[in-house]
C-alpha positions in Angstrom: 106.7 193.0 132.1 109.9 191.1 131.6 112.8 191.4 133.8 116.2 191.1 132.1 119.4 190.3 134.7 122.8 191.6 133.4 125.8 190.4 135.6 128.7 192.6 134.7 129.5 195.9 134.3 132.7 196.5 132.1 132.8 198.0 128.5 130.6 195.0 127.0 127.9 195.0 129.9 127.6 199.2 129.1 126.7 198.2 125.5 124.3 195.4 126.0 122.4 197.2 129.0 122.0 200.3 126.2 121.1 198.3 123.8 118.3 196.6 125.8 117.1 200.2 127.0 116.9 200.6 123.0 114.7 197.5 123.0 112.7 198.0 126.1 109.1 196.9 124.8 111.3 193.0 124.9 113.4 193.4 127.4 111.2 195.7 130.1 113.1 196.4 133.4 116.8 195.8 133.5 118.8 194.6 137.0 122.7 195.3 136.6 124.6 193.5 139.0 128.1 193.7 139.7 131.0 193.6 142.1 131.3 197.1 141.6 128.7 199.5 142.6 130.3 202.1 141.4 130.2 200.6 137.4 126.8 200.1 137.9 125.9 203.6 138.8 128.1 205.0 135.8 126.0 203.2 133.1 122.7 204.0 135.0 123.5 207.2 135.1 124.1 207.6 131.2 120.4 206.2 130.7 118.6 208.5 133.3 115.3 207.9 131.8 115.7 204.1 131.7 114.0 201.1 133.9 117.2 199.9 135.5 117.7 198.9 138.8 121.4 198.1 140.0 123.1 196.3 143.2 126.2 194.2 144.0 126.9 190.6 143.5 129.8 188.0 144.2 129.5 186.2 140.7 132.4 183.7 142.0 129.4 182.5 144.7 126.4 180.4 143.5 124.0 181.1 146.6 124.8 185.0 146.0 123.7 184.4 142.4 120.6 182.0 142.9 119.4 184.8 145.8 119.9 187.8 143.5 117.8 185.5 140.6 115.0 184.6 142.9 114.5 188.1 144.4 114.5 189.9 141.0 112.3 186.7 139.6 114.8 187.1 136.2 113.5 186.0 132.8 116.7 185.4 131.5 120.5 186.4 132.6 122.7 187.4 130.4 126.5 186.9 131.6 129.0 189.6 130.9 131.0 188.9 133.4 134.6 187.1 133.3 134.6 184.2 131.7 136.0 182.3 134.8 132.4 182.9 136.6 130.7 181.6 133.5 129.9 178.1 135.8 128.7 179.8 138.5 126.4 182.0 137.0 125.2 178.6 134.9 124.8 176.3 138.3 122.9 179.3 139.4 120.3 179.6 136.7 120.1 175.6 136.7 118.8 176.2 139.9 115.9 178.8 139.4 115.3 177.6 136.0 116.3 180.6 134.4 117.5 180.8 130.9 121.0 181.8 130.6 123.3 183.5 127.9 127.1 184.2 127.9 129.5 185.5 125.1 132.7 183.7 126.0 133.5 179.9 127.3 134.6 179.1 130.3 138.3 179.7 131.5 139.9 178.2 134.9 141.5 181.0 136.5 144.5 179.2 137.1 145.1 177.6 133.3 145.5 178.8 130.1 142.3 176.8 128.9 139.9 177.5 126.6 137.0 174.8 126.0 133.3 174.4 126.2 133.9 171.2 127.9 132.5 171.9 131.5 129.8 173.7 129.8 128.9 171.5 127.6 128.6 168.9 130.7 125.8 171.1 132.3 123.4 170.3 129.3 121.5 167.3 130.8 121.2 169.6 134.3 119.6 172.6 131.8 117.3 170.2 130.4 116.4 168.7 133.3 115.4 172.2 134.2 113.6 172.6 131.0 115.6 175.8 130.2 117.8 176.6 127.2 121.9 177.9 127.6 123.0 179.5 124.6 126.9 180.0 124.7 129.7 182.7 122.9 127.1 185.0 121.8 129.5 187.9 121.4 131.2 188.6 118.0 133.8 185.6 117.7 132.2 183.8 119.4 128.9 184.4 118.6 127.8 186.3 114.8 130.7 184.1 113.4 128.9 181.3 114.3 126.4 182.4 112.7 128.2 183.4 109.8 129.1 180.0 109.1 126.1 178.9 109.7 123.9 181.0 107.6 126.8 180.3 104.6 125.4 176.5 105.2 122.2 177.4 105.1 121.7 179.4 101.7 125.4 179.0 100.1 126.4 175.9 100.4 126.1 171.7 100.1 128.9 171.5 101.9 131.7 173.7 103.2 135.2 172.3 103.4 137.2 175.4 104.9 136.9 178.3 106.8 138.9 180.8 107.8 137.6 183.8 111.0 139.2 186.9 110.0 139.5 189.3 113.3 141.0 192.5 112.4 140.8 195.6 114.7 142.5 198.9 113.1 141.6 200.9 116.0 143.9 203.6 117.3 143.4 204.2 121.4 146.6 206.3 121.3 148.1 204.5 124.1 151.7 202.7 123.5 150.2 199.4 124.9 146.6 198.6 126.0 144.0 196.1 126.1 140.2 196.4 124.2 139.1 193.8 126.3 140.0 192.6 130.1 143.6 192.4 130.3 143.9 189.3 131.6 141.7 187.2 129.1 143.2 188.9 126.3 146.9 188.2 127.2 146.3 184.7 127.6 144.4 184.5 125.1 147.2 185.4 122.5 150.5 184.5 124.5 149.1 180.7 124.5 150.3 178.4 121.2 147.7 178.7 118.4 145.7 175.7 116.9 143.2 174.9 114.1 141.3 171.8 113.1 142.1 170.0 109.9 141.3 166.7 108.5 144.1 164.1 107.8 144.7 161.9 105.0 142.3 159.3 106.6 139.4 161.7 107.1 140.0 161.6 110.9 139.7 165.3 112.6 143.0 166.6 114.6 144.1 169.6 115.8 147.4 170.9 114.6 149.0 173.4 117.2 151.4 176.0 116.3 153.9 178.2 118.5 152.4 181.7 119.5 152.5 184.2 116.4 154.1 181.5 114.1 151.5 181.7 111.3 150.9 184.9 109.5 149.0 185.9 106.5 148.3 189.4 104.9 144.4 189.6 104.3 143.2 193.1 102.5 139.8 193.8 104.7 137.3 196.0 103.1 137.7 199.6 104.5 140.4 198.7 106.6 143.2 197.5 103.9 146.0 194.9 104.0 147.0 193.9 107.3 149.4 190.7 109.6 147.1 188.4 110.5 148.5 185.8 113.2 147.0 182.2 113.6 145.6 181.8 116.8 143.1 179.4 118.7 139.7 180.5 119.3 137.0 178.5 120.8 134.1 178.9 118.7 136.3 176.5 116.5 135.8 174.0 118.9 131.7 173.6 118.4 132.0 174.8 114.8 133.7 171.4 113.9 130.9 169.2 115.4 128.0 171.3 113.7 128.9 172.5 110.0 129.1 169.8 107.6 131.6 168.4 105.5 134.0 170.7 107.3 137.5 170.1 106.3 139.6 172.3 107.9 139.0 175.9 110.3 141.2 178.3 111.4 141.2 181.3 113.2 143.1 184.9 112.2 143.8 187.9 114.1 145.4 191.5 113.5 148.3 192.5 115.6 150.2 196.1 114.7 154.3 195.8 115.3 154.3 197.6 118.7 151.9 195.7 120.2 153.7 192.3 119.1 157.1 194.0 120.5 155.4 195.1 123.9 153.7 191.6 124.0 157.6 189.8 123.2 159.1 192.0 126.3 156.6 191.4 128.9 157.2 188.0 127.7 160.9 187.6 128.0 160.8 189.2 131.9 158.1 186.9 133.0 155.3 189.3 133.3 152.8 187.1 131.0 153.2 183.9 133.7 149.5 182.7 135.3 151.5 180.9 137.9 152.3 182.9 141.5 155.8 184.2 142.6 156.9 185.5 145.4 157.4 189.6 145.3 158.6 191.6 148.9 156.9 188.3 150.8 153.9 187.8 149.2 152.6 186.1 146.3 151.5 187.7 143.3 150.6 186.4 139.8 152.3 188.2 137.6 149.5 188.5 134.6 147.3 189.7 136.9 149.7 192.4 138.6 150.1 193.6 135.1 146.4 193.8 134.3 146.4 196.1 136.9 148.9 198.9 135.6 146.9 198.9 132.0 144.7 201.1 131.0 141.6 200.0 132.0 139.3 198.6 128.5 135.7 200.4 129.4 137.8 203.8 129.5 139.0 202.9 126.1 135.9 204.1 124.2 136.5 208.4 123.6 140.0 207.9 122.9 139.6 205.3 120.0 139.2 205.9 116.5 139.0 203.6 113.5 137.5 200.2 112.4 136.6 196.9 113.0 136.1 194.1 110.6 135.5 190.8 111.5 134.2 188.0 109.1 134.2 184.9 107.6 135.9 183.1 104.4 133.8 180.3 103.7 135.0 177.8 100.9 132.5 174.9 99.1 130.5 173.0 97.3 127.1 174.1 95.7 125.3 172.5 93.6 128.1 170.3 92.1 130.5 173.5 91.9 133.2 175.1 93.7 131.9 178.1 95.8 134.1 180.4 98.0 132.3 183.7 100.1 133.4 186.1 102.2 130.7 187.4 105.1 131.7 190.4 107.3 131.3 193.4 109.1 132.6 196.3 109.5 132.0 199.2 112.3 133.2 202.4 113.3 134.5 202.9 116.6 134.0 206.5 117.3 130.4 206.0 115.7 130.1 203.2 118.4 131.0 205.4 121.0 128.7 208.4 119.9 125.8 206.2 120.4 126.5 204.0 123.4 129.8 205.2 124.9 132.2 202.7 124.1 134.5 201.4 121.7 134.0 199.5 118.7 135.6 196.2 120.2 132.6 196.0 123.3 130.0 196.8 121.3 130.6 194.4 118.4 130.9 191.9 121.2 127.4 193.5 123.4 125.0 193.8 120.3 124.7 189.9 119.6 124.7 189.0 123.4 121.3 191.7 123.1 120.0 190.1 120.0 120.1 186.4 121.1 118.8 187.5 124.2 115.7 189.1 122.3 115.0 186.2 120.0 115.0 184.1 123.0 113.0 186.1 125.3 110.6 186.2 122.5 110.7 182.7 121.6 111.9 182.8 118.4 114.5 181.1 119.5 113.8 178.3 122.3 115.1 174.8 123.5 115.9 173.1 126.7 119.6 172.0 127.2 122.8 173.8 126.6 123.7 175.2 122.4 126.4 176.6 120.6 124.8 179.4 118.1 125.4 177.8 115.2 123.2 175.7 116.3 120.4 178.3 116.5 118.5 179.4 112.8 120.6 182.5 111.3 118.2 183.8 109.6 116.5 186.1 112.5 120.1 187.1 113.7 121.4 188.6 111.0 117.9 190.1 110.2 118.0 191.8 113.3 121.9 192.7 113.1 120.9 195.0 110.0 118.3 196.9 112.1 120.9 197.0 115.4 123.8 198.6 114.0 126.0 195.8 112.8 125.5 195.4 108.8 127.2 192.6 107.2 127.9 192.1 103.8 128.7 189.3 101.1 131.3 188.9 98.2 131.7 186.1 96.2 135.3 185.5 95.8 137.0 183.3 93.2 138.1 179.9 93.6 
């Protein structure tokens, strides 16, 4: 029997570990491991009948992680923990030759940074090891990639633009909150956007843009019209070295007015800053501070209601002609929670970290080194998205 390691236990760990229960016969007994104890018992004790054995871990310390690896002799580990531990958890499955899966890239703790860089330098180690890495298997990152890449597969010669449409029209109720941790998702849209585009010599470059300063209206299918802000997203980053003819890619997201306006405030009195200051003789990181007074994400999930659509406009040649398709999905958050207690935003990120792991664990997908998922065939993905709960659909559009 298979042993599948989850480290994390926040709202995207609770879907994934669900999930897996729902695909035991691949994924057989499950060890949750997390700071928190008390996480971990929550989520085991919503699958009572379930093979699921939890305890604690320090994901920041390698030797913590290899001995937790070792004693539970893992098959895989799938990371759903912050993406600041994502090199940690990595060093330690180098080192017990485990294969690994994550759904967001690296970020230093202390920077605004979002690359695959230090990732992408642990590929010879993962080979060495003869063990495959697959990274950003979440939504975006993770089935956009493979959006993109099953629209180069069957729809196109060559694609010369794409745009990732992110829009989430859920309604928590709350004034201002977070669907994911706090902290990644502040700095993740207070930082200056970017996209890729080619210049007049052919030569890639990316163009970066103040926070917010690029907006479109895009009409999303059961959603409707709705501001979408330019923003930089890192599976552009390994999307530019793998689809081809690639011209230009940039990334969109939905933001309602009040969040905007709470986002502008916390702004203007410093409570967005990643760098410490000094408060009543002692030093405290503002972002961080303020994490702590939001609603927490995973409690996020029975207040929420509407949808999520997130997609991709893909624009082309085929077969000498112009070609231009739109793949996305769309999902219902309170059906998300009715089935796995949480919102729509975790589970359309938990679902594809559970599907890669599957096709990996059964060997439908395999390698040794370190991948983007783009890089992996689509077809089986989005076969098994249909049968998992997140259906995708297809429109041509017109040129």
């Amino acid at each position: 029997m298979k042993t599948t390691l989850i480290i994390g236990a926040g709202g995207v760990s609770r879907v994934v570990v669900h999930k897996c229960v729902q695909n035991a016969d691949v994924f057989g007994k499950i060890v949750l491991a997390s700071r928190s104890i008390g996480r971990c018992e929550v989520i085991k004790s919503e699958l009572p009948h379930a093979n699921i054995e939890i305890t604690t871990v320090d994901a920041d310390n390698t030797d913590e992680l290899i001995k937790l690896i070792s004693k539970c002799q893992a098959d895989i580990v799938i990371n759903v923990a912050l993406p600041y531990q994502d090199l940690t958890i990595m060093d330690a499955c180098i080192a017990t030759k485990t294969p690994y899966l994550d759904t967001a890239n690296y970020e230093h703790p202390d920077e605004a940074k979002f690359e695959y860089k230090l990732q992408w330098q642990r590929d010879e180690k993962f080979k060495e090891a003869g063990i495959m890495g697959l990274l950003g298997s979440g939504f975006d990152p993770g089935a956009t990639n493979m959006f993109c890449a099953y629209a180069q597969k069957h729809y196109f010669d060559e694609i010369h633009t794409i745009d990732i449409l992110d829009c989430n029209a859920g309604d928590h109720g709350y004034a201002f909150a977070t669907n994911f941790n706090p902290e990644i998702n502040l700095r993740e849209v207070s930082s200056k956007g970017r996209y890729w585009q080619k210049n007049e010599d052919g030569i890639g470059e990316w163009i970066e843009t103040e926070p917010m300063e690029i907006m479109q209206v895009w009409d999303y299918p059961e959603v409707g019209p709705k501001d979408s802000y330019l923003l930089y997203h890192e599976e552009m980053e390994s999307l530019v070295k793998h689809i081809k003819g690639l011209k230009r890619i940039r990334f969109f997201m939905t933001f309602g007015q009040s969040y905007l306006t709470h986002m502008k405030c916390l702004e203007n009195v410093g409570m967005l800053g990643i760098e410490p200051v000094e408060h009543k003789g002692m030093k405290i990181v503002p972002m961080e501070f303020l994490a702590t007074l939001l609603p927490d994400p995973a409690s996020l999930g029975p207040r929420t209601k509407g949808k999520t659509n997130i997609g991709i406009v893909a624009e082309g040649i085929k077969d000498g002609k112009k070609r231009k398709i739109y793949i996305y999905q769309v999902k219902d958050h309170e059906e998300c929670y009715a089935e796995v207690k949480a919102q729509g935003v975790s589970y359309t990120t938990g679902v594809p970290a559970m599907i890669s792991a599957k096709l990996m664990l059964k060997g439908i997908w395999s390698g040794k080194g370190v991948f983007n998922m783009e890089q992996m065939d689509p077809d089986p993905f989005m076969q098994e998205m249909m049968t998992q709960g997140l259906p995708w659909q297809i429109k041509e559009l017109e040129v």
